[in-house]
C-alpha positions in Angstrom: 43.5 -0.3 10.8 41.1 1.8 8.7 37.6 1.6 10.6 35.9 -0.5 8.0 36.8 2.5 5.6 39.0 2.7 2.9 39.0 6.3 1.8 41.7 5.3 -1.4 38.4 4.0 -3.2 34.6 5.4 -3.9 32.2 4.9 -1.6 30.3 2.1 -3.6 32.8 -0.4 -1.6 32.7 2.1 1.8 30.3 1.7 4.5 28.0 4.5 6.1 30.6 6.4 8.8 30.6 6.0 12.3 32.2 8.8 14.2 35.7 8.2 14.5 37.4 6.8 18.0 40.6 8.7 19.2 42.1 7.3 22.1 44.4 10.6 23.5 43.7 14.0 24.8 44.6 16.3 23.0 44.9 20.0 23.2 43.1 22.5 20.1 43.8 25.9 18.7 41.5 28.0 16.2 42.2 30.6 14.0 40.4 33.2 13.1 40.2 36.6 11.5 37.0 38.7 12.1 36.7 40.9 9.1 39.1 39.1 6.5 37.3 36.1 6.3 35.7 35.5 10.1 35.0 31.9 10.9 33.9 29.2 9.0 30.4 27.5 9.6 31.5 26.2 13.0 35.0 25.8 12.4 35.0 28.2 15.6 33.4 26.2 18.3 34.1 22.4 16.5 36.0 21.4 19.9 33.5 22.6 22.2 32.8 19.1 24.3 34.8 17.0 22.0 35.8 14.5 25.1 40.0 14.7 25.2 39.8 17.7 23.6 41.2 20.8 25.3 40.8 24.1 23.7 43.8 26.1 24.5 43.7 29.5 22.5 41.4 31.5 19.8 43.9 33.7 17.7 42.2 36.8 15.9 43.6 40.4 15.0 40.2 42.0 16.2 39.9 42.7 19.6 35.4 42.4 19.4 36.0 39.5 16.9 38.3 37.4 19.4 36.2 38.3 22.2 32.9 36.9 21.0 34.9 33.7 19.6 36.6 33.0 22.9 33.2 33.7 24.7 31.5 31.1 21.9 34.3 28.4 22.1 35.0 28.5 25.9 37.8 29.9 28.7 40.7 29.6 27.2 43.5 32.2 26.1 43.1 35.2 23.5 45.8 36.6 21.0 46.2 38.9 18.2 48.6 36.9 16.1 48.1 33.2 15.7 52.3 32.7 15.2 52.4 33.8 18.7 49.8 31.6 19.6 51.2 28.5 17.7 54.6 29.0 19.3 53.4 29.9 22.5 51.2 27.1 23.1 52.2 24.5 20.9 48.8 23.0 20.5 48.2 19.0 18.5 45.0 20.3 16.5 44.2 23.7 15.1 41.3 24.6 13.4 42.4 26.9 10.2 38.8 28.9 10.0 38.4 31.9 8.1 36.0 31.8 5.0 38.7 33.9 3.2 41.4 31.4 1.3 44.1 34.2 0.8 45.8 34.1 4.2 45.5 29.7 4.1 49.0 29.0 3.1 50.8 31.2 5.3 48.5 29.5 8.4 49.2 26.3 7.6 52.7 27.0 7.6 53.1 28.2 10.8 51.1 25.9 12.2 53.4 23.0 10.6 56.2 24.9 11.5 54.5 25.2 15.9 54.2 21.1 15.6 50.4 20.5 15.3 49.8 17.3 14.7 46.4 17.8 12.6 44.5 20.4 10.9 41.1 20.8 10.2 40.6 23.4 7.5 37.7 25.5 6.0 37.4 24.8 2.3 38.3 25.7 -0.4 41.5 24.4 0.3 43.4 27.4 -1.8 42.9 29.9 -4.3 45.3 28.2 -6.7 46.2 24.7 -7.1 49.7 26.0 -6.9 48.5 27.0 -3.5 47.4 24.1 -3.0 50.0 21.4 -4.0 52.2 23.6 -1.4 50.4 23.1 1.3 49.8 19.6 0.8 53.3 18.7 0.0 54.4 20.6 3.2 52.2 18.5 5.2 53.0 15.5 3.8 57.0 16.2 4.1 56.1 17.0 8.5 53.9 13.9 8.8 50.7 16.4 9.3 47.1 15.0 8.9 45.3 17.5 7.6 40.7 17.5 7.0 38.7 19.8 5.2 35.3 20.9 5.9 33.6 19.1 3.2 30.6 18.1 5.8 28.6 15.9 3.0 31.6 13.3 3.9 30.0 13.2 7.3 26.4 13.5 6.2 24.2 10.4 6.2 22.0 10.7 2.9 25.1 10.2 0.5 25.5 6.5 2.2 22.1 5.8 1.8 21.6 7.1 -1.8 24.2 4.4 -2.5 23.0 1.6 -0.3 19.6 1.9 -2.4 22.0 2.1 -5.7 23.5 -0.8 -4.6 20.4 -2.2 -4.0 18.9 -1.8 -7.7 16.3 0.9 -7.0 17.5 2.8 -9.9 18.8 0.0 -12.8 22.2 0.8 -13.4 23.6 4.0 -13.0 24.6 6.6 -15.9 24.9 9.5 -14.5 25.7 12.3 -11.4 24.0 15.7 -11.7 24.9 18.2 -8.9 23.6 21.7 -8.6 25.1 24.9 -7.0 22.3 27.3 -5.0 22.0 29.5 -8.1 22.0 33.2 -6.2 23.5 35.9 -6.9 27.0 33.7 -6.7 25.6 31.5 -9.5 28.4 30.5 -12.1 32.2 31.2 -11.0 31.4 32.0 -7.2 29.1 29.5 -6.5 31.4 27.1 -8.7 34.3 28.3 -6.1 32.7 28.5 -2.5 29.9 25.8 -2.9 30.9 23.9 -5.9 34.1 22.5 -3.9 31.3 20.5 -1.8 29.4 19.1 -4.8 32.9 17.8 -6.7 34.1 16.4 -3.9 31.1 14.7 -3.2 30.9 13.3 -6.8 34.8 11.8 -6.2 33.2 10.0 -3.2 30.7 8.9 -5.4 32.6 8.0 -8.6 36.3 8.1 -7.9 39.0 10.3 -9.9 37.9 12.8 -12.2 39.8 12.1 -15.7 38.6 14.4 -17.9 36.5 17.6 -18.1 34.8 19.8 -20.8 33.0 22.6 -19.3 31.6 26.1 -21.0 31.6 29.5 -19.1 28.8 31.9 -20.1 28.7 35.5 -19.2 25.3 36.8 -20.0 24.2 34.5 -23.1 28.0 34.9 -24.5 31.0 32.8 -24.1 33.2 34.2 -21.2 36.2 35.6 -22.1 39.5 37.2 -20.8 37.2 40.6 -19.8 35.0 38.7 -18.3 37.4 37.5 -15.8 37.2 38.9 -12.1 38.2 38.5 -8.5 35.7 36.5 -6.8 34.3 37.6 -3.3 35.7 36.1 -0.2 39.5 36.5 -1.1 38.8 33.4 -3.5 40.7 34.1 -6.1 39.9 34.4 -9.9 36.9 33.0 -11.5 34.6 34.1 -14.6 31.3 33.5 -15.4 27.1 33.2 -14.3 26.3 30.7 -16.3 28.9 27.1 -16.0 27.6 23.5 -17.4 31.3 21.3 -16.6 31.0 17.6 -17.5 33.2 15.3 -16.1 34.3 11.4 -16.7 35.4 9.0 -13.9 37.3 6.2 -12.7 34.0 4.5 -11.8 33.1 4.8 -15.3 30.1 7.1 -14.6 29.8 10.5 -16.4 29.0 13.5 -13.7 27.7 17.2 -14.8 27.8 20.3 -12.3 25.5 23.2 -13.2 25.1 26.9 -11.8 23.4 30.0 -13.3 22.2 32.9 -11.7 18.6 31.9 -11.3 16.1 34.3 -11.8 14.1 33.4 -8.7 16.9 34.3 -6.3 17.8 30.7 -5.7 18.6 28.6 -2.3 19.6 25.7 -0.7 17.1 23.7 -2.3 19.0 23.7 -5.9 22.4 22.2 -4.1 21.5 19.2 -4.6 22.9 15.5 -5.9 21.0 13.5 -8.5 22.3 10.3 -9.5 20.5 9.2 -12.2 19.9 5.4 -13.6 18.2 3.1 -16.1 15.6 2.5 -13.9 14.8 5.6 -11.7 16.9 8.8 -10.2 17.5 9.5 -7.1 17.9 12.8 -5.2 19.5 14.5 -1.8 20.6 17.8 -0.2 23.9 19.0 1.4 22.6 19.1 4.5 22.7 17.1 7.6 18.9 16.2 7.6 18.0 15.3 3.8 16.0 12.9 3.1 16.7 10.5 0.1 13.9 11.2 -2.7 13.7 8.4 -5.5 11.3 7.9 -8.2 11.5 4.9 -11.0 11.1 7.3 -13.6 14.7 8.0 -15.4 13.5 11.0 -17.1 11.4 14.3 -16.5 8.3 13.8 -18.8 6.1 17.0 -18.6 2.9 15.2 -19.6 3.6 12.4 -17.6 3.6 13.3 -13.8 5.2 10.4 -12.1 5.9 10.0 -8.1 8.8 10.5 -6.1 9.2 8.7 -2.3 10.8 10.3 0.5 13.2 8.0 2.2 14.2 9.6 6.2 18.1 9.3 6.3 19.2 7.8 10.0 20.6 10.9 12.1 23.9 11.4 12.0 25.7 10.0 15.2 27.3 12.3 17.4 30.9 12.0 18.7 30.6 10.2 22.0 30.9 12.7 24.7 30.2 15.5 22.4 27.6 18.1 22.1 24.9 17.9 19.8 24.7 20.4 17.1 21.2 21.6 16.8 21.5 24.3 19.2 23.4 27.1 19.8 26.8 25.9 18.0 24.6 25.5 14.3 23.0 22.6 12.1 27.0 21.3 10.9 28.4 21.5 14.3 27.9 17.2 14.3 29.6 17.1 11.3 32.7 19.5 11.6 33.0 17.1 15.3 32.5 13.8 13.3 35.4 14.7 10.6 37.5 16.2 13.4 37.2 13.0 15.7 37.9 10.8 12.5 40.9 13.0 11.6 42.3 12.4 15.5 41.9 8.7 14.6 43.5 9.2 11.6 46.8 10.5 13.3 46.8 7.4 15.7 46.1 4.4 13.2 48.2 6.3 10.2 45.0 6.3 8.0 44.6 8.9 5.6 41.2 11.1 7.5 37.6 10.3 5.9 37.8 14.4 4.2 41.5 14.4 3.7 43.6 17.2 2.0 44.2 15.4 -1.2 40.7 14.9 -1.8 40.2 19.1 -1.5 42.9 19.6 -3.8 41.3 16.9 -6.5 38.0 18.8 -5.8 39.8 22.2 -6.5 41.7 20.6 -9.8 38.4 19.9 -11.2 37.1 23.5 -10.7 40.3 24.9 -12.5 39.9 21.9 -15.5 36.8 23.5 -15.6 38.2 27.1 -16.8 41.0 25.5 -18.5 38.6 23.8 -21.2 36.3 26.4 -21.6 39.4 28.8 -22.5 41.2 26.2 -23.9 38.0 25.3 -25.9 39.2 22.0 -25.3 38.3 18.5 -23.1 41.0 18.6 -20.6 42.8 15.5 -19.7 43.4 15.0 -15.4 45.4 15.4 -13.3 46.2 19.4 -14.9 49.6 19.4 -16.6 50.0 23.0 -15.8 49.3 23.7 -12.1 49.1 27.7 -12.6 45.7 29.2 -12.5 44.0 28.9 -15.8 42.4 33.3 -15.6 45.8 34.5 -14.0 
């Protein structure tokens, strides 16, 4: 039983999600860690009113920073190191939620090691793909379902951009062009922390990523070995404010990500999807509410102004019994609950969950093809040959 969804292929033979129906209770744990990462965009409070769901404990080193999570998240019991939590409690589901990758590994390992049954898990997955085939082949070995907080899975206006795809709106389709928000992260950062959304979301789109030929630009030069840095938010290593990666498919389409350091500032208004066709391009937003612009028009033409219609996504449906998230608990509180629920199904029917851990580390394996063509000055064949990280 897979819901109607089979998340082995793209979503051009996947229907729009419905929120995922788990049939046990089930008792929750989160971790956090205020000042080495804090808590995710909701990853914190993505129980609160999930019906079976019990939350049990909120495990963080800093006394304030545990306080105010157990105060948003509920009653339940506080402590300083999330081992003695795991072991203590022995909760089904934990929430792994610090922004921070650096500490991911060693979470998800005790957590495996306390019995959970399923994870869900801020992204990036890792730092490293290294990292990152670790922790997926230790969850695979203990049976563990494991989600990642890729939201656009949950979000409706990718399933409607392809319904109207499938419906010939746009003639037949060429192309995927995503776009980081171009701040100050814009290039390797922005490539890292937001770029892992748009990848992913081009592998629902398109399917496996075969290839990649990227440059890195630092300044108006080619990045190179000095230009390499640790990135903010315990990320890792990453170069560059200025990345163009082009990537080929399963699905036969050709997909380009893109991310400077615009001289406007930038915001959420550049991370966007544009699938572009023979007969037209259409456009959406990672976010919950996006519309679905399209226009007929299949290229910009400066002297030729041309129109673009709005098309209002359906809301995204709640989890039964859950709480809603446009209040207190933020705009992506519907859609950590929706992946969460699914990923709860996922551990009773023995489906792979709708954002599964294999899917992060794909999405993270294309970032890292990305710096191994620029330096290797090179397309670069997928899956990576050599899973170390391509600036260590």
């Amino acid at each position: 039983m897979n819901d109607g969804v089979d998340t082995d292929v793209p979503i051009a033979q996947a229907h729009r999600p419905a929120p995922g129906r788990y049939r046990h209770p089930y008792r929750a744990a989160v971790i956090g860690h205020t000042g080495r990462g804090n808590y995710g965009h909701g990853l914190d409070t993505v129980f609160t009113g999930m019906p079976g769901v019990t939350l049990v404990g909120v495990a963080d080193p800093d006394d304030d920073g545990r306080a105010m999570a157990m105060a948003r998240s509920g009653r339940c019991a506080g402590y300083l190191d999330y081992r003695e939590m795991l072991a203590s409690l022995r909760p089904d589901v934990v929430s792994i939620a610090p922004r921070h990758p650096d500490q991911r590994e060693a979470m998800f390992r005790s957590a495996v090691d306390a019995g959970v049954r399923a994870i869900y898990c801020e992204k990036p997955l890792a730092a490293s793909l290294a990292e990152a085939d670790r922790i997926v082949g230790m969850c695979a070995t203990a049976g563990v379902r494991v989600a990642i907080a890729h939201q656009n899975r949950a979000f409706p206006a990718p399933y409607e951009a392809w319904r109207m795809v499938q419906a010939g709106a746009i003639g037949r389709v060429v192309a995927l062009r995503a776009y980081g928000k171009q701040d100050h992260r814009g290039g390797g950062q922005d490539l890292m922390i937001l770029g892992t959304h748009m990848l992913d979301l081009m592998r629902l789109l398109a399917g496996d990523a075969l290839w990649c030929n990227a440059s890195v630009a630092s300044g108006n030069a080619p990045s190179g070995r000095l230009d390499i840095r640790e990135a903010a938010e315990a990320a890792g290593w990453i170069a560059g404010d200025c990345i163009h990666a082009t990537y080929g498919f399963s699905g036969g389409m050709i997909g380009t990500y893109t991310s400077i350091v615009a001289d406007d500032g930038g915001d959420a208004s550049y991370f966007r999807m544009e699938i572009g066709g023979t007969g037209g391009r259409i456009v959406f937003w990672s976010s919950a509410s996006s519309p679905v612009a399209w226009t007929s028009s299949p290229h910009e033409n400066i002297g030729m102004p041309f129109p673009w219609t709005l098309t209002e996504t359906i809301p995204l449906d709640p989890v039964q019994g859950g709480s809603q998230g446009s209040g207190a608990n933020g705009p992506l509180h519907d859609a950590n609950q929706f992946l969460v629920a699914d990923l709860l199904a996922a551990v009773e029917t023995g489906r792979k969950p709708r954002s599964c851990i294999t899917d992060a580390q794909a999405s993270l394996e294309m970032i890292m093809a990305a710096y191994a063509s620029h330096f290797g000055a090179s397309r670069i064949t997928l899956p990576l040959r050599d899973r170390t990280h391509p600036l260590a």
